[in-house]
N, C-alpha and C positions, 0 to 999 in steps of 0.2 A: 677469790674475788677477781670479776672483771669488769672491764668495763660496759657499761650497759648497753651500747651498741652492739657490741662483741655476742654478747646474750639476744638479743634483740634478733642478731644474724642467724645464730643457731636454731632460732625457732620457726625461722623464714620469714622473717616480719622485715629484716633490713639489709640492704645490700652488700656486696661483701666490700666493696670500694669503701662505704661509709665506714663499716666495721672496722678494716684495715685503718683508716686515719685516725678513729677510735684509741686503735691499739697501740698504733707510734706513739698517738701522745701522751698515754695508758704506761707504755715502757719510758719513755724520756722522763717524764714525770718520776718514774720511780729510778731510776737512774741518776736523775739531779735529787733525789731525797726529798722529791716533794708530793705532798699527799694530793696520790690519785683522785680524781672528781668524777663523782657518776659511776660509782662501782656497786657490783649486785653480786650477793653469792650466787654461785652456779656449780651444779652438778653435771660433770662428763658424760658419756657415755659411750659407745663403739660406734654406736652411727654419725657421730659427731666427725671422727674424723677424715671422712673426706673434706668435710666445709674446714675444718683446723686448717685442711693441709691446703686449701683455696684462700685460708685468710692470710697462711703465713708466705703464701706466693704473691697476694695483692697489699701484704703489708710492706714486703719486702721492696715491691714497685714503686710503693708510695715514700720510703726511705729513698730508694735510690731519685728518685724525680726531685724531692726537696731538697735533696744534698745537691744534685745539677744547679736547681734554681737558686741555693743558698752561692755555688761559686759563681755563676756565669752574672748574677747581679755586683758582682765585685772585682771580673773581670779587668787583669790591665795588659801590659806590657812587658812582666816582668820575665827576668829571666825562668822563670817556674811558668808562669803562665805557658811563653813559648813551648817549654818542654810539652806541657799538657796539650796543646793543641797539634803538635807533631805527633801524639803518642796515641789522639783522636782520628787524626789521620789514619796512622798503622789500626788502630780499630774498626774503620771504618770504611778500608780497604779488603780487611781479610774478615769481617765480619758483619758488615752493615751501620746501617745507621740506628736501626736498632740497638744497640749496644752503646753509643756512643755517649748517653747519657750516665754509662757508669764511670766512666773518667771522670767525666764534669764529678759526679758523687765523690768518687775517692779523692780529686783533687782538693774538694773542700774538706775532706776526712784529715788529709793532708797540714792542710794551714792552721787545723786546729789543734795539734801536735806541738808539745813545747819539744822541739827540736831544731837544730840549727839549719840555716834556710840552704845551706850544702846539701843536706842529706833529705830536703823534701822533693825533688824528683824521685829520687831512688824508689823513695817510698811509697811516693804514687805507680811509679810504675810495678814497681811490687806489687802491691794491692792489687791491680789492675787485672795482672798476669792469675795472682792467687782465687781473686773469684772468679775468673773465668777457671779455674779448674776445681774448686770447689763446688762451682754451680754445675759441671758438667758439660758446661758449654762448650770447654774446646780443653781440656786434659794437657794438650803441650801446646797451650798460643805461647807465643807466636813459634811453630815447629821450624826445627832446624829445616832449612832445604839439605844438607849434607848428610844429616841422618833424623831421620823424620819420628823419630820414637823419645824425641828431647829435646823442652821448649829452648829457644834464645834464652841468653841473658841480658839482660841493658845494664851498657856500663859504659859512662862518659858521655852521652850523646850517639850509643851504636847497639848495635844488636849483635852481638855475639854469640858463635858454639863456644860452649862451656866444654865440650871435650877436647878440640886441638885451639880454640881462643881464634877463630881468624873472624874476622869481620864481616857479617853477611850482607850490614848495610845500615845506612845511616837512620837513627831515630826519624820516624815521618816517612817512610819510601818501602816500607815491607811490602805494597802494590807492588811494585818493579819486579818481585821477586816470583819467578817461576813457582807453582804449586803444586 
């Protein structure tokens, strides 16, 4: 079973943006335990998947853009917020503005986390670091400048080598740093 946009897309009838929105709400849906709406059985097949692999790139977009919009409408002052927007910075120094909207994502990934509010930067910045090397996108962000084969660590407000621990520079300033 999918949802019928999702079918709709595979047959060329609907786009792959609608299909994606489709799908998140297809998956949330079935993630909070509630019964999916507008779903059609559907048989796979080998030609399918290039558009699979087009919906799970425009799904994934459409995840990360609603998780941006879910934190930045809730946006304040706090101490987590500042972190996150230092951490947009370092993002969007060593990578673009392109990327910057997965912060704002993972930040809101963040706040919905029953965890104590100490340990929600970390977390974000975790996250941050782990999909950019999961996605491929950059394997050692933020790389050491002293040995480039091995990302920083963030710990306390710094970016740290994890191999000899010196400090390469303060959260929000990875720009400054020779590449």
């Amino acid at each position: 079973m999918l949802p019928a946009a999702v079918a709709r897309y595979l047959r060329g009838e609907e786009s792959v943006e609608t299909a994606a929105r489709a799908f998140v709400t297809f998956f949330d849906d079935f993630v909070n335990r509630r019964i999916p709406k507008d779903v059609v059985p559907y048989t796979f097949s080998e030609e399918h998947a290039s558009k699979l692999h087009a919906l799970y790139e425009a799904a994934e977009r459409h995840g990360i853009e609603r998780g941006a919009q879910a934190y930045l409408s809730g946006v304040g002052d706090s101490a987590f917020d500042r972190v996150v927007r230092l951490l947009a910075d370092d993002v969007r120094a060593t990578h673009g503005e392109q990327h910057v909207a997965v912060v704002w994502s993972e930040a809101a990934n963040a706040l919905e986390l029953e965890i104590d509010d100490e340990y929600r930067p970390q977390r974000c910045v975790d996250n941050v670091q782990q999909y950019f090397q999961d996605t491929f996108v950059d394997t050692t962000w933020p790389a050491c400048p002293l040995h480039p084969n091995h990302p920083l660590e963030y710990e306390t407000g710094t970016w740290r080598c994890p191999r000899d621990r010196a400090i390469i520079a303060p959260l929000g300033e990875l720009g400054g740093i020779a590449r």
